[in-house]
N, C-alpha and C positions, 0 to 999 in steps of 0.2 A: 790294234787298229782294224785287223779285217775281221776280227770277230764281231766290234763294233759296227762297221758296215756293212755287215753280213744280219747281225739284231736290226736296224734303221729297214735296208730292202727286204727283209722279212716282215716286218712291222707296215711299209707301203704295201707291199704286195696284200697283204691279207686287209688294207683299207680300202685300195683299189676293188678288190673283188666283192667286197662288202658294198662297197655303191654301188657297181655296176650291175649286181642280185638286186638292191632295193632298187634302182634305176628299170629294170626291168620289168619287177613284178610290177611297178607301178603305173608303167606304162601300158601292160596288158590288160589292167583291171581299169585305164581309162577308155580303152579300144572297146571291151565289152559293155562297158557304160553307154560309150556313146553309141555303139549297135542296137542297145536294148533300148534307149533314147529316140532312135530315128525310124522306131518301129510306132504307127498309131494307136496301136493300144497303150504302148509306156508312156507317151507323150500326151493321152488323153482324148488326140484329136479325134477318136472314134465315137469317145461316150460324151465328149463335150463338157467334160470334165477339168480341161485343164491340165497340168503336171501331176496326175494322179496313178499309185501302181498299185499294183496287187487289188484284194479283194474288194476293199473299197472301190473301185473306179467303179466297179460292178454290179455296186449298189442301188437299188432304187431310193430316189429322194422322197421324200416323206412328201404326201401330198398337203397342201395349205389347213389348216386347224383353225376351228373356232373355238372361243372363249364369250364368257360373260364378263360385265364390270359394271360399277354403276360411281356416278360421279355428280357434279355442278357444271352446268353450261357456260365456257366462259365466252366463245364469240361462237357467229355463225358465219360463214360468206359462200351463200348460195352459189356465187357467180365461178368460187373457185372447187366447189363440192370440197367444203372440209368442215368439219365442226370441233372447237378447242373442246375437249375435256377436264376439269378437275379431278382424277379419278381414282379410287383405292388403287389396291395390290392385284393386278391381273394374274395367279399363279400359272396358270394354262401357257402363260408367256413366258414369266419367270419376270415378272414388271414389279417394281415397286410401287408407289401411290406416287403423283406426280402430275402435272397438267401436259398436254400433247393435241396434237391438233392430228386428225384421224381424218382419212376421204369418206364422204357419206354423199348417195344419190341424192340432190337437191330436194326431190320429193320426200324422202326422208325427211326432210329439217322444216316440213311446211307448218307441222302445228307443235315446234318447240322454240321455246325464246331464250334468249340468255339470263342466266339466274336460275332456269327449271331445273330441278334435281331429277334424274334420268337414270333407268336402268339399259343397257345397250348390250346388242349381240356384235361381236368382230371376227372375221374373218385375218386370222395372223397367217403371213406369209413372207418369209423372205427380212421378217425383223421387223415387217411394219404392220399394221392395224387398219381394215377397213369396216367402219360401220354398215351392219345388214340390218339391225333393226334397232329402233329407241323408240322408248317411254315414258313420258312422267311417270313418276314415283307418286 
């Protein structure tokens, strides 16, 4: 019987100690977290980046790209500067073919109609498309 209670509080004792090692380390490595967290560079707030660490935050962002594409007009509305497109495969974007409706300066859109097949310059940024320049074809 006391050898058996003597296996049981040996058998606690080395469980006890086993938690209280992971209890601890675990709770150091949230201490440093949240110190490395409440610094502005690991939080982003510096680069404006958001929750961003290491060498990425660091990075400059790619400035806005242009592409070609050429498509079918499918509306215009001056009033809101956007013109639909029907238009192939943009690769420069990484776009399939597809209709979309693009911001283009009102003066842009003065001598095309819907239905004119068009070849057009865009300004990508941010995942979206602004027409700089269009053509009939």
């Amino acid at each position: 019987m006391k050898e058996k209670t003597m296996t049981t509080l040996s058998a606690m004792t080395a469980f006890g100690l086993a938690l209280l090692l992971a209890a601890c380390g675990e709770k150091a490595e949230t201490n440093a977290t949240a110190t490395n967290a409440a610094t502005p560079e690991a939080s982003g707030e510096a680069t404006g980046m958001g929750n961003v660490s290491g060498e990425m935050g660091n990075m400059a962002m790619p400035a806005a790209t242009t592409a070609k594409g050429s498509g079918t007009v499918k509306a215009i509305d001056k009033a809101a500067g956007t013109i639909t497109l029907d238009h192939g495969p943009i690769a420069e974007a990484n776009w399939p073919a597809m209709t979309m409706a693009f911001k283009a300066a009102p003066a842009l859109l003065d001598n095309i109609q819907v239905g004119d097949k068009v070849a057009f310059d865009l300004k990508l940024e941010d995942g979206a498309g602004e027409v700089t320049a269009i053509s009939k074809q």
